[in-house]
C-alpha positions in Angstrom: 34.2 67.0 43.0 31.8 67.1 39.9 32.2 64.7 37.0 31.8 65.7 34.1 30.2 63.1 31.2 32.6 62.4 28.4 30.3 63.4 25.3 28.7 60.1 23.3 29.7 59.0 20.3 26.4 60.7 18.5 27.1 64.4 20.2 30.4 63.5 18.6 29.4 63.0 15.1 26.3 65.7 15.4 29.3 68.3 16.5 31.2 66.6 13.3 28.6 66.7 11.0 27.5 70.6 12.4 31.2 71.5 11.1 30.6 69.7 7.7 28.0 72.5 6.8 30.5 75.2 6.4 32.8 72.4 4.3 30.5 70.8 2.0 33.9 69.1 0.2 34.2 67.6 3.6 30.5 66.3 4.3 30.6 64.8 0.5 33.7 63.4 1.0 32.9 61.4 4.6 29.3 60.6 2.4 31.5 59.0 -0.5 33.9 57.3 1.6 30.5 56.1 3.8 29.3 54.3 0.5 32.8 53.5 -0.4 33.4 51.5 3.1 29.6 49.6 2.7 30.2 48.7 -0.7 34.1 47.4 0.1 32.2 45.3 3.0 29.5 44.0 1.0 32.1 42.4 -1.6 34.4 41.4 1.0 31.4 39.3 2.6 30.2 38.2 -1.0 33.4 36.9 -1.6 34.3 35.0 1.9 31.2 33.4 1.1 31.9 32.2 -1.8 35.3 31.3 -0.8 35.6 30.3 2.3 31.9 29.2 3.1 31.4 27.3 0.2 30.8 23.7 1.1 32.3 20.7 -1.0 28.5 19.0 -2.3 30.5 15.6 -1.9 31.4 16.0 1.9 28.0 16.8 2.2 26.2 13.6 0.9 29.4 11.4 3.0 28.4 13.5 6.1 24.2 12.5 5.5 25.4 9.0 4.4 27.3 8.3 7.9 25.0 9.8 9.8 22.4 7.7 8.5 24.0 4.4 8.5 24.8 5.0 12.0 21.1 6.1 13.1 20.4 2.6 11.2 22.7 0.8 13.4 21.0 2.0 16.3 18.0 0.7 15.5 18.6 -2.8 13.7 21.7 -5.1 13.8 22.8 -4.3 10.2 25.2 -6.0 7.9 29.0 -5.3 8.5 29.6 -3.7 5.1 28.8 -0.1 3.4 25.7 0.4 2.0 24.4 1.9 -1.0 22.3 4.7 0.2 19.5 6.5 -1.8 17.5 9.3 -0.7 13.9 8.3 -1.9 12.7 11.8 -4.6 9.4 10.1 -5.6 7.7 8.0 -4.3 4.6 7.8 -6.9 7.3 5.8 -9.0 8.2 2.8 -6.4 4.2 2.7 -5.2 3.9 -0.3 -7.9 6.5 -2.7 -5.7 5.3 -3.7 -2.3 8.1 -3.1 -0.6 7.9 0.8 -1.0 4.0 0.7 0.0 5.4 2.7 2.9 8.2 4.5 2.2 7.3 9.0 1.5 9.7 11.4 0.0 12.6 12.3 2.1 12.8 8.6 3.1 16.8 6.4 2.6 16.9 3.3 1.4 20.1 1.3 3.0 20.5 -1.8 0.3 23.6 -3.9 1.2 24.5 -6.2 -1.8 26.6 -8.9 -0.2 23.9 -9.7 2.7 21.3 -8.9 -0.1 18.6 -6.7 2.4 17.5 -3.3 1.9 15.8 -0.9 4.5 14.0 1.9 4.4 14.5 4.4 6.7 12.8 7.8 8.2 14.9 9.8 9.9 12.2 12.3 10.4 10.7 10.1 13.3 14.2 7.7 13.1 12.5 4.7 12.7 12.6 1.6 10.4 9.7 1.9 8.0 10.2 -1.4 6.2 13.6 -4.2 6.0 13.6 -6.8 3.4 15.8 -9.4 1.2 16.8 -7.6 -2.1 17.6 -9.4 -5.8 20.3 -8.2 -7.1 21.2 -8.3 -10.6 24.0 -10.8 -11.3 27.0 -8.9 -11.5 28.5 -11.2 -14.9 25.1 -11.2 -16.4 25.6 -7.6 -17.0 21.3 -7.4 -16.6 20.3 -3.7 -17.0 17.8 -4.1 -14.2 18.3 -2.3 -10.9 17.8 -4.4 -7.4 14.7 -5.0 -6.7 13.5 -5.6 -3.6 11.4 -8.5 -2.3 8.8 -8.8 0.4 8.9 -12.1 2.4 
């Protein structure tokens, strides 16, 4: 009993493409609805990512937010309240306050108002770079100045 090899997909389309020679309204016709087909699957994967892919910026800085407050917790008992978190941009513009002598770009700083501390925290090696009592501007004041953080 001899078995014979069903014949690959490329003998297929070389024996296809052989027939398209004597048509040539046939081979431009399977070119043009080639393109056709790539271009229909390049918009439908422009759009799905658009659509579907497209991540709300929001649930993006809650995600980094918990994350971080609970990589925090890990590492130092901290205050039973939500904290306002910052992701530190530049830190040529805190190097005049002492408690940021430390801190680099990509750094958080945890401040929680009603125990009055702030952190500052690397998640790069996820450690504590520097923790500290913060003033915070009294809130009937109405003082335009930010909390500023002390060193002890």
């Amino acid at each position: 009993m001899t078995i014979i090899p069903a014949p690959s997909t490329i003998e297929r389309m070389i024996e296809l493409l052989g027939g398209l020679q004597q048509h040539p309204k046939k081979k431009m016709m399977l070119i043009g609805g080639a393109v056709l087909g790539v271009v229909v699957l390049i918009a439908v994967g422009l759009l799905l990512r658009d659509v579907v892919f497209k991540q709300d910026p929001n649930a993006t800085k809650i995600e980094t937010a918990n994350r971080v407050t609970k990589e925090v917790g890990a590492l130092y008992m901290t205050p039973s309240e939500e904290p306002t978190i910052v992701k530190i941009e530049d830190e040529e513009k805190l190097k005049d306050q002492s408690f940021f002598d430390k801190a680099e770009n990509g750094d958080f700083l945890l401040i929680y108002p009603k125990a009055k501390q702030a952190l500052i925290y690397r998640e790069s090696v996820n450690k504590l770079v520097n923790a500290g009592p913060v003033n915070l501007p009294d809130q009937q004041s109405g003082s335009p100045q930010g909390a500023t953080p002390t060193k002890k």
